[in-house]
C-alpha positions in Angstrom: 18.5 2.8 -9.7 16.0 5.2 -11.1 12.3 5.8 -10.1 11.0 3.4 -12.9 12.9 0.3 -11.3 12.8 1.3 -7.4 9.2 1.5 -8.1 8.7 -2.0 -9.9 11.2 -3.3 -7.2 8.9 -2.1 -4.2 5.9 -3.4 -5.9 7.2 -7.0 -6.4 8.7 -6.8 -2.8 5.4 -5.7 -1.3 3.5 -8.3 -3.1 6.2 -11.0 -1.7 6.4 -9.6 1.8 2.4 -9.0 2.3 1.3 -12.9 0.4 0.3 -10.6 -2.3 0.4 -10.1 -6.4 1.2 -7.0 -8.4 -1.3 -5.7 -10.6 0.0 -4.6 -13.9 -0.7 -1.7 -15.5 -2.6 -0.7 -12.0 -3.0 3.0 -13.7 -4.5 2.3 -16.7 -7.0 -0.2 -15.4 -10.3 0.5 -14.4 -10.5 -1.7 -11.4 -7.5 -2.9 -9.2 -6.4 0.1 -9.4 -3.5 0.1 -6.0 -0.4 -1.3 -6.9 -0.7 -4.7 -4.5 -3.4 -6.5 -3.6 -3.5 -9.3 -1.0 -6.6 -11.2 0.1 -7.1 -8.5 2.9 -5.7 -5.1 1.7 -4.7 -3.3 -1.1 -2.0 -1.7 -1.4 -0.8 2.1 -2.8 2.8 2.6 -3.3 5.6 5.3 -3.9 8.7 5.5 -4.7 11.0 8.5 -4.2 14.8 9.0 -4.7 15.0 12.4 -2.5 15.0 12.5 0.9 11.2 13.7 1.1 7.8 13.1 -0.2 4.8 15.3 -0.9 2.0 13.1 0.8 -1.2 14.3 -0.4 -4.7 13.6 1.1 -6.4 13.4 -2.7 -3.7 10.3 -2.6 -4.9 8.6 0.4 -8.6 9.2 -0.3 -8.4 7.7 -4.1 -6.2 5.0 -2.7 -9.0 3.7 -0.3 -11.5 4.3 -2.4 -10.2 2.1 -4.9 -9.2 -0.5 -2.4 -13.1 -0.5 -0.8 -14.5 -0.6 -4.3 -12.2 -4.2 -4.7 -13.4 -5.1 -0.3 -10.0 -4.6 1.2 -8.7 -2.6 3.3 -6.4 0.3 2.4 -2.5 0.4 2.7 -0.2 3.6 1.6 3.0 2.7 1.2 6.6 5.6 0.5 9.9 4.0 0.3 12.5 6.7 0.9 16.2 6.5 1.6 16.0 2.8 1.5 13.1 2.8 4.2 9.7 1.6 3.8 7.2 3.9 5.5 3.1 2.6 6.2 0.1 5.1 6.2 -3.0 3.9 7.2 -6.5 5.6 8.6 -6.7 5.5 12.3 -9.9 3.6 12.4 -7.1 0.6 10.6 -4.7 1.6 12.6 -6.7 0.9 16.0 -8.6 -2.6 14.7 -4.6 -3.5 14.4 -3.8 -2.7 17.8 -6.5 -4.2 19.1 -6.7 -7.4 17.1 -2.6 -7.0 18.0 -4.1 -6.9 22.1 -6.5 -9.9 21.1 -4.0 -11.8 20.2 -5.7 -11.8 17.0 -3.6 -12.1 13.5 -3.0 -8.8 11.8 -3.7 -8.7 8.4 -1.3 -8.4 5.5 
């Protein structure tokens, strides 16, 4: 499969797995910019066929800009090898655990 397709396919199965849509044409957009958003988060996603990626913090920091500009939370989101790999901040990542301690629901 190349890039093009494993990257549409991650998209549609992010927006199915986190009760979200895909926004199309999420580069050329001015606003919804991530590639998922849910009621809760949105989501940044990539797609590589070797068996590394280049994270970059200018990535991250768009990527939650654009998802606090739209009032969700930010997701980052590398499939490689066939696995699906989550970055979040570590301010997220603790209101998870702790919600997660609360017995709270996590968001998507």
């Amino acid at each position: 499969m190349n890039t093009k397709k494993a990257s549409l396919a991650q998209e549609k199965r992010a927006a199915m797995l986190h009760g979200g849509s895909v926004n199309s044409g999420s580069g050329n957009q001015p606003w919804r910019k991530n590639d998922v958003r849910t009621p809760d988060t949105s989501w940044e996603l990539k797609t590589t066929t070797k068996k590394q990626y280049t994270l970059k913090s200018s990535e991250l920091i768009q990527a939650e800009k654009y998802a606090l500009l739209d009032g969700r939370e930010m997701r980052f989101g590398v499939e490689m090898e066939g696995r699906n790999w989550v970055v979040l901040s570590e301010e997220d990542y603790l209101v998870l655990t702790e919600k997660a301690r609360d017995g709270s629901e996590a968001p998507g």
